[in-house]
Each structure stands twice: as C-alpha cells, then as structure tokens.
N, C-alpha and C positions, 0 to 999 in steps of 0.2 A: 259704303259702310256708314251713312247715315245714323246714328244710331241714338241718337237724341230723343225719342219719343219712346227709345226699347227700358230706357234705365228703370222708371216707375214700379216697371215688373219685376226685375231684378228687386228694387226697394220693398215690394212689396212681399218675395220670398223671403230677402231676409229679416222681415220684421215677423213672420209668420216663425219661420226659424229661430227666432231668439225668444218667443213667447213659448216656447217647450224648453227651453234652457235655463235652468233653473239660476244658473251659476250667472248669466246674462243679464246684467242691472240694466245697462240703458245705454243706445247708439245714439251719437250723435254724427249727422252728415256736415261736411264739411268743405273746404274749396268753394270752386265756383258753382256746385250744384247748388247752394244753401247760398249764393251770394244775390244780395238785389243791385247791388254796380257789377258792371262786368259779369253777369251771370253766364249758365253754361253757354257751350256750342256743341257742336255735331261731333266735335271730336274732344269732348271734356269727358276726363274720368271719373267715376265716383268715390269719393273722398269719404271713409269712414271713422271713428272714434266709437271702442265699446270698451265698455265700463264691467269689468269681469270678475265675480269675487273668487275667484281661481283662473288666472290666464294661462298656467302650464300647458292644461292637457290640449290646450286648441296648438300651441305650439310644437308638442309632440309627433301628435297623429292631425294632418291635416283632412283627412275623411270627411270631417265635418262641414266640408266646402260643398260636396256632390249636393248637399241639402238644400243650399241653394243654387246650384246652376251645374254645368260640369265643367271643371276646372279643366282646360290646355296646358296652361303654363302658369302655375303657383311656386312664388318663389320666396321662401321665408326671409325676414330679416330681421336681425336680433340687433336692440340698443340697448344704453344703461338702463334705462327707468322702462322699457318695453318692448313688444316687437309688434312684427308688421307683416301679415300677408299683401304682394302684391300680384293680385290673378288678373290671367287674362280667359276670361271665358271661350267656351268653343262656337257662341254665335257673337264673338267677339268686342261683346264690353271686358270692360277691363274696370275692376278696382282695388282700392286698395283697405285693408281691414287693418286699424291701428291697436294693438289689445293694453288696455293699461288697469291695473285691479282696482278695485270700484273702492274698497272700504267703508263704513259705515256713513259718513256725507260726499255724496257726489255733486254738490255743489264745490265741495271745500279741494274735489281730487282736481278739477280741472279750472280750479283757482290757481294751481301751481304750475311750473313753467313744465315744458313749452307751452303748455295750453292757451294763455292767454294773447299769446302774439299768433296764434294759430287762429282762433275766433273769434277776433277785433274784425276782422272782413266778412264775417259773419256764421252762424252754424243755425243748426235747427234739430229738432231734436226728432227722431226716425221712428225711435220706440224708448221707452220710457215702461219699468215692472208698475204695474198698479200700488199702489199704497206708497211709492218710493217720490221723492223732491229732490226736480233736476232743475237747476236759475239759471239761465245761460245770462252772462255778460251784453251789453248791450254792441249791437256792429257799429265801428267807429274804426277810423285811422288811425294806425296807429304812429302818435308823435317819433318822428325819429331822432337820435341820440346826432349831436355834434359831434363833429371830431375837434381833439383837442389838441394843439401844439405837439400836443407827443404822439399820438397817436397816428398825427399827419405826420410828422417825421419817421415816423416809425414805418409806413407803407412806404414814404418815398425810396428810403435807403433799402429795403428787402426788395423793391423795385429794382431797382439797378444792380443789386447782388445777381440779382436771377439773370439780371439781363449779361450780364457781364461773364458768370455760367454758361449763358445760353450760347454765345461769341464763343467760347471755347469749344460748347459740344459740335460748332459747327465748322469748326475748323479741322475737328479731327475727322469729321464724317459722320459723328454719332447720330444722325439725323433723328433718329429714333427719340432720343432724352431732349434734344433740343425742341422737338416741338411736342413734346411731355411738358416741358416746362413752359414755351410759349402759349399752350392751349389748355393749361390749367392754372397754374401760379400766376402766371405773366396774365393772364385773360381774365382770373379772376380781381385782382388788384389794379387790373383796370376799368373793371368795371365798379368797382367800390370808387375809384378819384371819377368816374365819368357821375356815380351818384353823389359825390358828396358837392361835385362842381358843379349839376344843376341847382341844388339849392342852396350852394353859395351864389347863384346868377338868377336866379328865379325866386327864391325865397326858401324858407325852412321847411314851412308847409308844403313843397313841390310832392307830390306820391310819386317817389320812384321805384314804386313795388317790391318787389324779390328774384330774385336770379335775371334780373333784365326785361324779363314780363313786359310788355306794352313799352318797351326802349326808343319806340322810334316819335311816340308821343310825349315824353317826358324829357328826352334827352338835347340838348345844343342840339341846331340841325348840322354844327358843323362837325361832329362825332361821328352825325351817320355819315355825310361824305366820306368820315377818315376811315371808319373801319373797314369797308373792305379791302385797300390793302394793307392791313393788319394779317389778311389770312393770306397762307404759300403753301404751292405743291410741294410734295414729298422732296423736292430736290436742292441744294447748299444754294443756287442762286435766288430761289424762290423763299427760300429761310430765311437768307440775307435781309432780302427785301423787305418780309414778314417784321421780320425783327426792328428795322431802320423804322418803318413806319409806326408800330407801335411805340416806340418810343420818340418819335415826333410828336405822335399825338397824346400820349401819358404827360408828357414834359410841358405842353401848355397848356393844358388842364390842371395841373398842380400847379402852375406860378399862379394861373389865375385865382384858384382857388386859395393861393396861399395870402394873395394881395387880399379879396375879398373879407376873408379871414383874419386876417394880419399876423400871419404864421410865416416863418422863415421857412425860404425854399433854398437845399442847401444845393447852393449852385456850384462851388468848387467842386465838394464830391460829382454833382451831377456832369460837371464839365469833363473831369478826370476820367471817369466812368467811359464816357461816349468817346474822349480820345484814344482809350484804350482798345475799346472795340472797334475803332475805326481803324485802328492798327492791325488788329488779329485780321478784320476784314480783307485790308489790302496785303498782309501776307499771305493770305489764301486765295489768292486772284493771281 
C-alpha cells in the first residue's frame, strides 16, 4: 500500500471538482503533504482546508464525494466553528476534507483560530476561484507558550487525582476504567510534563510537535527508556505495574522541570498520594 505517488490524482480530481462548484472558494492542502520539514511518506494522509460559501449541504448529502473517488468509509464529523469528512477511499488513500464558510475575505477567514497554529508548519494552496485573494501566512514554528506556576501545578495535582482513581479502579477489578484513565488522562498529561521538560532541559525553542509526533527525537533519551513499562496487559498485576511506573517517571520530570523553572513541586501532596496507593496496592496483593 505504497501510495505516495497515488495522492497527485486524487488532488487533481478534486481540484477539477471544486472548479464546477460554484459554492467552493478555495482548498487549501495542509499537514505533511504541503510541509517542506518533515514532508509526506507512504503512508501520510491528505490533509484538506475548503473555503465554502455554504458548507451545509456538503454536510448533509455526502454524494458529493463519488466526484472525486469512491468513498469505502466516510465518516462525518461535526465541531463548533465546522465539520470534517474523513474518507478512506476504495484504492485506499485516505483524506480528510475540513469545510469552514469562506465569507467575503479568505485571507481574514483563516486568520482566525485554529487556523493559524494549523499552517505555521506549512499549507499551500490546491485551488483557488479565479478573480478571489487567498495570502497564506508564512511556515514558521510555532513559538510555544510556557507554563506557568499555576498551570504546572495545576497538571501535577490532576496528575495524582487520576492516579490515585486509578489505585482504586484497580483494586476493585474495574480494569476497564482504570486503564481508561491510564491510557488517556494519565498518558495524556504525561505527555504535556514529558513536553514541557524537554524544553526546560534543552531550551524553549526545542520543537516538540503535537500528540508526540517524532517523540523519540525530541524527548530526554531517558523517557524513551521509561515508557515502556508505562504500558500493561489487561490484567491487575500488569496495571499495577503500568501504574508504578508511570508515575516514577511523571514525578521526575516534574521536580526537574519544576527546579529548571523554579516552580514548586508539591511534594507533600505528591508524597501522600503515592502512600496511599501503595496501600490500596498492598491490600490487593
């Protein structure tokens, strides 16, 4: 499933398809197709942005898809400010169509958020109505936000709330919620301290991407050591484990991050926290 040289065609129905649409201002491509760092691979999606002066009716009756390719598996998705087909075609590219109403300046529409932490890594533009002015922003990094005294405290403590949760749902057996929570909450907000402690140890400027993206080039090499057992089978002793370690490795990534910083790391609570679940632990053994 190579399909790296197939996309062009796919790009090129639907740029053909949008110039019979009258409603269709202008696509913009986006992700790694449209990126010059990290550009696509064999197995990258194509990442779309269209500019619509009525997006209802493409939300309604999806039909409109067969136009460009024949859709397998189109699966809508509705947000505040827009929605999203994501298809996966029947000779198996996959993309994703983002629809947001064009209104009179399309410069001015994806000057507003999300848009522009969207195409800081770069876009281009697919199709474009004649007579219409579309500026895209220039690709640049985007500067990432500090955390601040509260905000670090603020993860650490919902850190240990979870974790401390998590000690209970495993004690009763609920295996199910406890690794709900380990492998979304718990995973997610370690992965935010494992971002914010590279570049409190590497600098501010460190590019720690988005959902982990390229993690093993950006992160402490002693992270990647830790995480794998961060993960456990479906089973209490394997949870356990799961658990202990993740929170070995959350807990020195926040002091350090908190020295660097020079943020209080609240070690009582933290203390408190982990004797308690070492209690729930050894009652269930």
């Amino acid at each position: 499933m190579a399909l790296l040289n197939s996309y062009p065609k796919l790009e090129a129905k639907i740029s053909r398809w949008a110039q019979e649409q009258t409603a269709v201002q202008a696509i913009l491509r986006v992700g790694s197709r449209a990126r010059q760092i990290r550009p696509a691979d064999d197995w990258s999606d194509l990442d779309l942005i269209l500019l619509v002066s009525e997006p209802e009716p493409y939300a309604s009756d999806g039909a409109w898809l067969t136009a460009v390719g024949e859709p397998l598996v189109p699966v809508l998705m509705r947000y505040d400010n827009g929605f999203e087909w994501l298809v996966v075609f029947a000779d198996g590219l996959k993309a994703d169509f983002y629809f947001i109403e064009a209104g009179d300046d399309l410069t001015a529409v994806i000057a507003r958020p999300p848009f522009p932490h969207v195409l800081r890594r770069g876009a281009d533009v697919l199709y474009v109505r004649p007579g219409l002015t579309l500026d895209l922003p220039p690709a640049e990094q985007e500067p990432a936000a500090r955390p601040t005294a509260v905000s670090f405290g603020h993860e650490v403590h919902a850190m240990l709330l979870s974790a401390f949760k998590t000690s209970k749902y495993i004690h009763r057996g609920d295996l199910w919620r406890a690794h709900l929570l380990l492998d979304t909450d718990m995973r997610t907000r370690l992965l935010t301290m494992i971002e914010w402690h590279a570049r409190a140890l590497f600098g501010q400027d460190r590019d720690t991407w988005y959902k982990g993206r390229y993690l093993d080039e950006w992160a402490d090499p002693r992270v990647l050591a830790a995480l794998p057992n961060t993960y456990g089978r479906f089973t209490p002793e394997e949870t356990w484990r799961a658990l202990f370690a993740m929170l070995v490795l959350y807990r020195w990534l926040a002091e350090e991050t908190a020295v660097k910083n020079q943020f209080h790391f609240p070690q009582t609570a933290a203390d408190q926290i982990l004797a308690w679940i070492q209690d729930i632990y050894t009652a269930a053994s």
